[in-house]
C-alpha positions in Angstrom: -121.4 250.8 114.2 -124.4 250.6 111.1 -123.1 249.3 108.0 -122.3 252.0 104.9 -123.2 250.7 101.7 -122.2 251.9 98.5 -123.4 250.5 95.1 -125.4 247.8 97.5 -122.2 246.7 99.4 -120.7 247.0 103.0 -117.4 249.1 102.7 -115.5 250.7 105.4 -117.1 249.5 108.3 -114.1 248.0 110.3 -115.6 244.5 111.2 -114.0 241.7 110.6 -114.9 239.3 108.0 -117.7 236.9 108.1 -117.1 233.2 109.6 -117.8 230.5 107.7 -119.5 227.3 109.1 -116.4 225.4 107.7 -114.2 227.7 109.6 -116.4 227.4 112.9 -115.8 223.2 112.6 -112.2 223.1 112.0 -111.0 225.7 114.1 -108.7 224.0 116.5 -107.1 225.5 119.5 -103.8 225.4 121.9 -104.0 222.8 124.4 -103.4 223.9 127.8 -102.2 222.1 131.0 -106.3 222.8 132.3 -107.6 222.8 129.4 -111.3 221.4 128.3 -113.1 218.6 127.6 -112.1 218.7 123.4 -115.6 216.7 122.8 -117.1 218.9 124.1 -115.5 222.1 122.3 -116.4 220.0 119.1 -119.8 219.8 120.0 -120.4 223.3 120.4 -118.4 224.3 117.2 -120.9 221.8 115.6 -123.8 223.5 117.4 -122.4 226.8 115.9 -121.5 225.9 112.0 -125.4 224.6 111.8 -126.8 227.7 113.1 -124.0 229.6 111.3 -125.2 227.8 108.1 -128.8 228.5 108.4 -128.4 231.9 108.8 -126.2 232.3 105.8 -128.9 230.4 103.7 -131.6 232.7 105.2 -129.3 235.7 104.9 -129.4 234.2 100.8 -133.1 233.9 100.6 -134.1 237.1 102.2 -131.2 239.1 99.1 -133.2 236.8 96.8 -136.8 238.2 97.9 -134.9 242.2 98.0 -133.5 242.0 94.4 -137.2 239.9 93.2 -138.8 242.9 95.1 -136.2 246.0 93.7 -137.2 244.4 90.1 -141.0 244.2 90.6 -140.8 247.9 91.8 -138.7 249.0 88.6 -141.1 247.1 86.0 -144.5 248.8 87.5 -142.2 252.2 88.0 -141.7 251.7 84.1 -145.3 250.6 83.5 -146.8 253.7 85.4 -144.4 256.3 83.7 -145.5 254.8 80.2 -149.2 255.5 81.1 -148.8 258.6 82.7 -150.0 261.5 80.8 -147.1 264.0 79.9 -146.5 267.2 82.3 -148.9 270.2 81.8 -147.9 272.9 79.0 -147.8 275.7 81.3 -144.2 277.3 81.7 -143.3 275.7 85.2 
């Protein structure tokens, strides 16, 4: 399902919310009667709060870059209109 944005954020899109690498590392589970090896559960919830952290921090610099980008385009947008000569007289 894409993503519907309004006013530059997700709404209505029925996904759950966003883990956090925090979440990821303390998330503990029910122990079983054949359960598994809890080092190495922590390990791999490790594993995934540092990937899960880098991609939030890229996820940050890449909105950083959009918005740098969305207000380079609106200053030279403004510049150009200033410049521009005005419509011709005709009727239309």
């Amino acid at each position: 399902m894409a993503q519907v944005y309004r006013g530059g954020q997700p709404y209505g899109t029925g996904h759950p919310a966003r883990l956090t690498p925090h979440e990821v590392r303390t998330r503990t589970f029910d122990r079983r009667r054949r359960g598994v090896d809890p080092d190495q559960v922590r390990e791999f919830q490790a594993m995934v709060a540092d990937e899960l952290a880098d991609l939030h921090r890229q996820f940050r610099t890449v909105a950083q870059e959009n918005e740098r980008l969305k207000r380079a385009l609106r200053d030279w947008q403004s510049m150009h209109a200033r410049h521009c000569r005005p419509p011709n007289q005709g009727r239309w």
